[in-house]
VEXDREN-2710 file (C-alpha; in Angstrom, 1 decimal):
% VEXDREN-2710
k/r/px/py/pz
1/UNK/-20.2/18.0/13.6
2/UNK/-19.6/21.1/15.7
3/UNK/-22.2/23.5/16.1
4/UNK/-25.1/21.1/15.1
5/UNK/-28.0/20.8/16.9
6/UNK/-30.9/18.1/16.5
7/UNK/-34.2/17.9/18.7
8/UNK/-33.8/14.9/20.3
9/UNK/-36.4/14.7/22.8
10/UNK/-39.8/17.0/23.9
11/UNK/-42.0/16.9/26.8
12/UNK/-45.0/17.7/28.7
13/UNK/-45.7/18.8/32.3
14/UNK/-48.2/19.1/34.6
15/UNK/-47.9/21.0/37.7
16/UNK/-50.1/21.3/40.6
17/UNK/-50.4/24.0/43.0
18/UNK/-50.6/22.9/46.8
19/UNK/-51.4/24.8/50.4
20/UNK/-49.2/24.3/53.1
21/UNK/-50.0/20.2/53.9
22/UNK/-49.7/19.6/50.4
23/UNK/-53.1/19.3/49.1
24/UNK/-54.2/20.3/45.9
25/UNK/-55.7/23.9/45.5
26/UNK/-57.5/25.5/42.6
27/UNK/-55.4/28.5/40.8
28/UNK/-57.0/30.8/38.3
29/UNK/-57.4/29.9/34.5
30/UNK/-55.0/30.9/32.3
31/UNK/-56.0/32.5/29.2
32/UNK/-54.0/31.7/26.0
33/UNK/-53.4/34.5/23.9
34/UNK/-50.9/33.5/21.1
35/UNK/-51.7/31.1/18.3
36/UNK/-49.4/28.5/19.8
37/UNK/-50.7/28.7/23.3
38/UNK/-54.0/28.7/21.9
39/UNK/-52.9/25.1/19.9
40/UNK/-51.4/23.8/23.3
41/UNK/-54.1/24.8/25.5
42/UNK/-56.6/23.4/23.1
43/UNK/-54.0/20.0/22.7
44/UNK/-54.2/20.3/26.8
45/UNK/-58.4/19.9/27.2
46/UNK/-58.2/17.0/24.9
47/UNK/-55.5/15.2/26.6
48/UNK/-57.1/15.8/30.2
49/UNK/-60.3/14.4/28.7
50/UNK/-58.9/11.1/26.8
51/UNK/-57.1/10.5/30.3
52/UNK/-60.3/10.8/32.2
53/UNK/-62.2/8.5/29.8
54/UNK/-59.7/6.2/30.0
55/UNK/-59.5/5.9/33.8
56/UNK/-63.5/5.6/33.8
57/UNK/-64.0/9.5/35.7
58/UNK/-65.7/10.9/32.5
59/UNK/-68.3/9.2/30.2
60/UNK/-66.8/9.1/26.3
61/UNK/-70.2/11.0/25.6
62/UNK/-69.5/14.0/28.0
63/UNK/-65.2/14.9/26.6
64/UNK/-66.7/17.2/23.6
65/UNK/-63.0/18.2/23.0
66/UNK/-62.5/14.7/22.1
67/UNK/-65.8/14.2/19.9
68/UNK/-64.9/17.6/18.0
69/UNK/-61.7/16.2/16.5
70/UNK/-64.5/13.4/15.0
71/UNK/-67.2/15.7/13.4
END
């Protein structure tokens, strides 16, 4: 039908600032202000933390965005 739309696909990114040969530099934290930022940012923290549990650069005991979704 014309005039329909349907989601049909959503995403993710992660971007990281570099200097001039390319290397990874720090950039300063954003702070959410809106409900839903504060729901992505918070979705964010978890996801970094399950991703560095997973590839063994952060102890399961130490990603307490991860253990508050448990208690």
């Amino acid at each position: 039908m014309v005039g329909l739309r349907d989601r049909a696909n959503e995403a993710i990114y992660t971007f990281v600032a570099v200097d001039e040969t390319g290397r990874p530099i720090q950039v300063p934290e954003i702070t959410p202000e809106t409900d839903l930022e504060k729901e992505r940012y918070d979705a964010a923290l978890r996801r970094k933390q399950l991703s560095l549990v997973l590839a063994g650069k952060m102890k399961p005991n130490e990603a307490t965005e991860l253990k508050a979704l448990f208690q």
